[in-house]
Structures are given as C-alpha cells and as structure tokens.
PAROBA-810981 format. One record per residue (C-alpha): residue in three letters; x, y, z. Coordinates in steps of 0.001 Angstrom, whole numbers, plus 500000, padded with zeros to 6 digits. Example, Ala and Ser with C-alpha at 12.3 -4.5 7.8 and 13.67 -1.06 7.14 Angstrom:
BEGIN
ALA512300495500507800/SER513670498940507140/
***
This chain:
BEGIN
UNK534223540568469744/UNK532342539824466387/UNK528535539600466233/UNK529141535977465593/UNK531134535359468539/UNK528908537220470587/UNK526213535129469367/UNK528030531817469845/UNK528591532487472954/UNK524794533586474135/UNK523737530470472707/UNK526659528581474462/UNK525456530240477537/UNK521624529280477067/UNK522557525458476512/UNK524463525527479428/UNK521499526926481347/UNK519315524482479401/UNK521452521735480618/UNK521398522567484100/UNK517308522584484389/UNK516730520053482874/UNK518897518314485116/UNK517164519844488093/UNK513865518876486502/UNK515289514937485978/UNK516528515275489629/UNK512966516375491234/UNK510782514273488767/UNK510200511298490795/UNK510187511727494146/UNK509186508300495716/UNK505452509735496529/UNK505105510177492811/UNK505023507352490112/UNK508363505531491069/UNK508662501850491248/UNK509530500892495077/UNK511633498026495991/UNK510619496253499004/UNK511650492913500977/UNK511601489521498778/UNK511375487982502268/UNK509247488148505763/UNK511020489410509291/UNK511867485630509874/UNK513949485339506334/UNK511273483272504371/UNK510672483749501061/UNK507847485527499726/UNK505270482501498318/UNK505840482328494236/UNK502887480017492982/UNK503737477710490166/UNK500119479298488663/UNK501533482871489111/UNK500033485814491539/UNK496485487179490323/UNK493674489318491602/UNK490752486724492587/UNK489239486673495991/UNK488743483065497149/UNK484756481580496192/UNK483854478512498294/UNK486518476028498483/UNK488152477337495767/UNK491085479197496796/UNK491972482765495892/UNK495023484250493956/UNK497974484456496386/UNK498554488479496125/UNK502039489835494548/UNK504419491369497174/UNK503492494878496196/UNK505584497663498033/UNK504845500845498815/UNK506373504162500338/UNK504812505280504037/UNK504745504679507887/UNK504391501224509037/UNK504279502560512626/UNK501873504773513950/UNK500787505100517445/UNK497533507255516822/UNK498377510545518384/UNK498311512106514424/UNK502172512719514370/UNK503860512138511176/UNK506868510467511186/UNK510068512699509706/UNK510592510029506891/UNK508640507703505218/UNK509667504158504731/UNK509420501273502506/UNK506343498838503510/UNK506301495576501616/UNK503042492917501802/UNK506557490471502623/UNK506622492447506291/UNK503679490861506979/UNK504118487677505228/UNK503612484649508578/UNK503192481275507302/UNK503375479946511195/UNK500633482568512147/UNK502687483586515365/UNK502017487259514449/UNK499090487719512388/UNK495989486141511767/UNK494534488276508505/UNK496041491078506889/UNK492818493874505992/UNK494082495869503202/UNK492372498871502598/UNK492199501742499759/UNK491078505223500275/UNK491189508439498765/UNK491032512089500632/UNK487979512887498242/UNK485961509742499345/UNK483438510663501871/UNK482851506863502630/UNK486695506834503167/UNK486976509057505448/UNK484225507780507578/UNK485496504151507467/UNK488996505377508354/UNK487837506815511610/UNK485436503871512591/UNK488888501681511722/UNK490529503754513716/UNK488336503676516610/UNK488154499987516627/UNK491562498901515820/UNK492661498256519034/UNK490127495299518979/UNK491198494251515864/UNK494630494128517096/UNK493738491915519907/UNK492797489690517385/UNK495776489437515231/UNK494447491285512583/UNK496403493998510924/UNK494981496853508541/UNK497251498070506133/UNK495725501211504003/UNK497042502745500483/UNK495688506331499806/UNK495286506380495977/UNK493801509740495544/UNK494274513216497252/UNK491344515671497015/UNK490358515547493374/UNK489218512397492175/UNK491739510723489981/UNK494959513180490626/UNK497336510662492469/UNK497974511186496034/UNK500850512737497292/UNK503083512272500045/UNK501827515326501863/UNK498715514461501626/UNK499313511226503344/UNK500603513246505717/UNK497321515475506179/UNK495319511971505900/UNK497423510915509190/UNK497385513714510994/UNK493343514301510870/UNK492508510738511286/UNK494578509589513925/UNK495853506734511869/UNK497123504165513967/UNK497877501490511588/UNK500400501186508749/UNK499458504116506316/UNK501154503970502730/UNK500663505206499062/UNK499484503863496203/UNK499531506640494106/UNK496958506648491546/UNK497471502846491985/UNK499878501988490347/UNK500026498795492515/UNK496386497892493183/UNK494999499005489646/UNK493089496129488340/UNK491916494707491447/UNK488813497174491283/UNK487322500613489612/UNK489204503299490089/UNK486068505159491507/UNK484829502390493627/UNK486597503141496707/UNK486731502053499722/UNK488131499218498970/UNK489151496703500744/UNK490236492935501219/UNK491170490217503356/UNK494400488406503084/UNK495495485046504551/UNK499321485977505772/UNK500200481939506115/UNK500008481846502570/UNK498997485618500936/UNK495730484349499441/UNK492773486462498666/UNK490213485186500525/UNK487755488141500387/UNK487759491582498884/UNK484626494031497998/UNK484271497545497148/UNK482314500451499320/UNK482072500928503343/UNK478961499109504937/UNK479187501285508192/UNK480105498114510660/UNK483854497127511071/UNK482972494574513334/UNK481139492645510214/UNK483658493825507394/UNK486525492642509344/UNK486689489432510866/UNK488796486258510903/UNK485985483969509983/UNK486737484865506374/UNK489623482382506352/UNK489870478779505700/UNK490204476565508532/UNK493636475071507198/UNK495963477146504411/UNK495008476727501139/UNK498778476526499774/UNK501380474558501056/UNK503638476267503447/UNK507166475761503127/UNK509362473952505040/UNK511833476231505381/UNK509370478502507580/UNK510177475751510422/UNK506929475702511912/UNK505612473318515033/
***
C-alpha cells in the first residue's frame, strides 16, 4: 500500500466516523423536553374545534367589560394525570390547552394556568399550597395546569427530569407539563417574574385574568368569580349545547 492510499483511506475512515456522530448527535438533539415544537389536539375530547377568532389569539387579560385575548392552543410535553402520591409516570404525554377546551361548561369552570421554575422560591411554596388545596379547587370545576420553564439555574430551560424531580417532591396532583425556557408562554410576562399565573375561561379560552408573583392565599388567587357571567365569544353551534 502507497502512503497515498494509506492516507486516503484514514481519511475515508475518519469521514465515515464523522458521519456516524454527527448522525448520533442529529438523532439525540431534540428530545421532546428540549426546544422541539409539540403537536397537540386542534380539537376538545367532544370533537369541537379549537375557537379561531376572526381578530387572531393574543396575550391580554380581560379589563372590565372588555374581553381578553382568547389564548392560542399551545401544547406541551408532560403528565396530564397525576394522583398526588409523587410517582412519575413511565412516559410523558402530549397536553394541549384543546383537552381542556368546554364551551358547554359540563367539565370545567376555569382553567388556572400556572408557570414555575425549580429555582423560584415563591414557586415552590405556591406549588405546595396548590397542592394542598386542589382538591377544593377541584370540587369547584377548576383545573390547574402548570408549565415548569426553568430547572435550578435561572434561565437554563427545564428539562424533562427535572419535571420529574418537581413531581416527585411536590406531590403534584394536577396536570404538570414543560415549557421549556418558554418557548410557548414567552411574551405573556418577564422571564424572571415567576410565578405566574392566569385564569382562563374554557367556554371560550379567553384571558380573563393573569398576574405575576405568589400572594400566599390560593383561596383569593384562584376563584371562579374572575369570569364573566355569560361568555364573552360566541360559542359555536356545533358544540350542541342545552
């Protein structure tokens, strides 16, 4: 063998090698706790359409009697069901704002969405009075939804396992999910200002009430008398209500 064909074939060999990272790196560079895009449901459990305002989705909490933005169907990757024993589920799954989309109001009466980060003392501590009282809220129709944004360093995106920790030491009995250095909810608020959290209308996915920080009483930062007395968007007929 020639130094030249010895030499053609090292380098042959190293692209090969080359080839076969980097094709292990584009394999493992998204996993969906990372920056991925995650497709959810375009409709709610009873087949209705997620609402599509002719004015277009937004970020605006309601003010008086003038209605809110009706919220995008974000989705997000995590574990719609836990029972509050601090067991993770094996798998996450896909958790769509359309899951909990009710124009009818036979399931839910508000939708609390929540975001925290592992970091955020204030987080923490509201997580475990939500926690404590969300069997109440339940009783009154109310679901909480929470997206961790942030593990534990400000501003490096949370990751799947540490959803997992955030479950296990809180007890989370409420959908959990990620929002991963929000890449969903950015815009709606600082980055830094966590908690944060708002209230949704699920007849018609209006924001009628958000606010940033944890004022130490879930009885007062989550209740149904937020809402409008009658939906602020039309519902549609095809949601057949009576």
């Amino acid at each position: 063998m020639t130094r030249g064909t010895l030499a053609a074939g090292i380098a042959t060999g190293i692209a090969t090698v080359g080839l076969a990272l980097a094709s292990i790196t584009a394999c493992g560079s998204a996993p969906p706790d990372a920056t991925t895009a995650v497709t959810g449901s375009a409709t709610n459990p009873d087949g209705v359409p997620y609402p599509s305002p002719a004015s277009g989705y937004g970020r605006t909490a309601r003010s008086g009697s003038t209605p809110g933005s009706v919220i995008q169907n974000f989705a997000f990757v995590g574990y719609p069901a836990l029972t509050g024993n601090g067991a993770v589920p094996s798998s996450p799954s896909t958790i769509s704002l359309a899951d909990y989309y009710d124009p009818c109001g036979k399931r839910t009466k508000m939708i609390h969405l929540s975001v925290a980060g592992v970091w955020c003392e204030a987080c923490n501590e509201e997580t475990d009075a939500v926690v404590a009282a969300n069997a109440q809220l339940v009783a009154q129709g109310i679901v909480v939804l929470q997206a961790l944004d942030d593990g534990p360093t400000e501003g490096v995106p949370a990751t799947l396992g540490d959803l997992g920790h955030w479950v296990e030491n809180h007890g989370s009995n409420f959908p959990e999910m990620l929002d991963p250095g929000l890449q969903n909810l950015g815009g709606f608020f600082p980055a830094a200002a966590i908690p944060w959290n708002a209230d949704i209308d699920p007849r018609t996915m209006e924001i009628v009430d958000s606010n940033e920080g944890w004022s130490g009483d879930v009885a007062g930062a989550i209740t149904t008398s937020v809402l409008p007395a009658d939906p602020s968007y039309p519902i549609p007929a095809s949601a057949n209500c009576e």
